[in-house]
C-alpha positions as CSV (number, residue, x, y, z in Angstrom):
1,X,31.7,-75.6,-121.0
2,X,30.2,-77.9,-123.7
3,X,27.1,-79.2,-123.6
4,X,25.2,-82.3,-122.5
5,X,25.3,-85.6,-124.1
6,X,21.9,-87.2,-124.8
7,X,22.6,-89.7,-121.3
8,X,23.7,-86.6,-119.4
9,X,20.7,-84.4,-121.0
10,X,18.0,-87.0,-119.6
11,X,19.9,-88.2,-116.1
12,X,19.9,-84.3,-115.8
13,X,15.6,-84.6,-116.7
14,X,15.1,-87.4,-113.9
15,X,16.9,-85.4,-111.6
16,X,14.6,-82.3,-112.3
17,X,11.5,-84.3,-112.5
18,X,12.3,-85.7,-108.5
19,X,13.0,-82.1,-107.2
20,X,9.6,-81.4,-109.0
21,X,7.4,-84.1,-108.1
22,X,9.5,-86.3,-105.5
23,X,11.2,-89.5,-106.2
24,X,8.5,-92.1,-105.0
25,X,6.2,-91.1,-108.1
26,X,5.6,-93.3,-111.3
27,X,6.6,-90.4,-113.4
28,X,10.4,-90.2,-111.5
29,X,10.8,-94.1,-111.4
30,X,9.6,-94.3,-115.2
31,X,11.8,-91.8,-115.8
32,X,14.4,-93.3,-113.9
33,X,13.9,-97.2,-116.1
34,X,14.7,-94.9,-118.8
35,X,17.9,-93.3,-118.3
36,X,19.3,-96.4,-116.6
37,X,18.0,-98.8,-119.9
38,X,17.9,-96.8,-122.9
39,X,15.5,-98.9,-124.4
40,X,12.8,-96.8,-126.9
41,X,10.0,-98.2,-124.7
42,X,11.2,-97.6,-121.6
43,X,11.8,-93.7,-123.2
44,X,7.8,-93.9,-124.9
45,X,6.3,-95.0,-121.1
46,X,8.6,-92.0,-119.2
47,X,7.1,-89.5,-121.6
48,X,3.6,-91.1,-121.2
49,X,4.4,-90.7,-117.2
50,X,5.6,-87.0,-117.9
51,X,2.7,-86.5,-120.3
52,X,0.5,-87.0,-117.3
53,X,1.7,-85.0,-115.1
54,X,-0.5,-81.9,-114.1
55,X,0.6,-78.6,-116.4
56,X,2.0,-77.0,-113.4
57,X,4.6,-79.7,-112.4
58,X,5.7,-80.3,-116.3
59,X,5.7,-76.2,-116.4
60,X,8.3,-76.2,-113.2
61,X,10.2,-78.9,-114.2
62,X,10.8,-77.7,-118.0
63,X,11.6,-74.5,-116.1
64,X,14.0,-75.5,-113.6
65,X,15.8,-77.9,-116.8
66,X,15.9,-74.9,-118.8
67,X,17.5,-72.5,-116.4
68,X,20.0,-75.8,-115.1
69,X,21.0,-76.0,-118.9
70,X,21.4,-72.1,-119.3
71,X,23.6,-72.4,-116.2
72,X,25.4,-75.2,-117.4
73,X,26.2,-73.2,-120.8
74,X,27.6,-70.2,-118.9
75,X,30.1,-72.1,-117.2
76,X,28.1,-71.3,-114.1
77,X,27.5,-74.9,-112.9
78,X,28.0,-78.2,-113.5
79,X,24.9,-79.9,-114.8
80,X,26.4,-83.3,-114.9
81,X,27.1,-82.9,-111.3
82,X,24.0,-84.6,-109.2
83,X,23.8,-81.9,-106.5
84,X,23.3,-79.2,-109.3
85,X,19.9,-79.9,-109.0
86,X,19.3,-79.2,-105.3
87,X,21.5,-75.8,-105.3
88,X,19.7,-74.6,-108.1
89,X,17.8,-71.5,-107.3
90,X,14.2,-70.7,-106.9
């Protein structure tokens, strides 16, 4: 399975960061802006958001992308697919 292109790579981040700490947060809409624009300081204000998160949350969610992306390289899921998120396990 190839890899993720730099849109899929941070759609796949948002994703992670709303299983994490919920989609009505500033850090998941930031991130959100981001993906959807592109724009270098819509990127620079979703890292500031991330940034701010409590060292727990940015611990689980660079966890659960690193294990997502792992999965995605075996062939083992789809990581561009939306639901990969949810079926991901604990």
């Amino acid at each position: 399975m190839p890899g993720l292109s730099e849109q899929e790579a941070l759609e796949l981040f948002a994703r992670c960061v709303a299983e994490v700490v919920g989609e009505r947060t500033e850090a998941y809409r930031d991130m959100l802006r981001a993906v959807e624009s592109g724009q270098v300081v819509d990127l620079l204000l979703a890292q500031s958001s991330f940034d701010s998160l409590k060292p727990e949350a940015r611990r689980r969610i660079s966890e659960l992308v690193k294990d997502l992306v792992a999965q995605h390289m075996a062939g083992d899921i789809d990581a561009t697919d939306p639901d990969a998120v949810s079926r991901a396990p604990d």
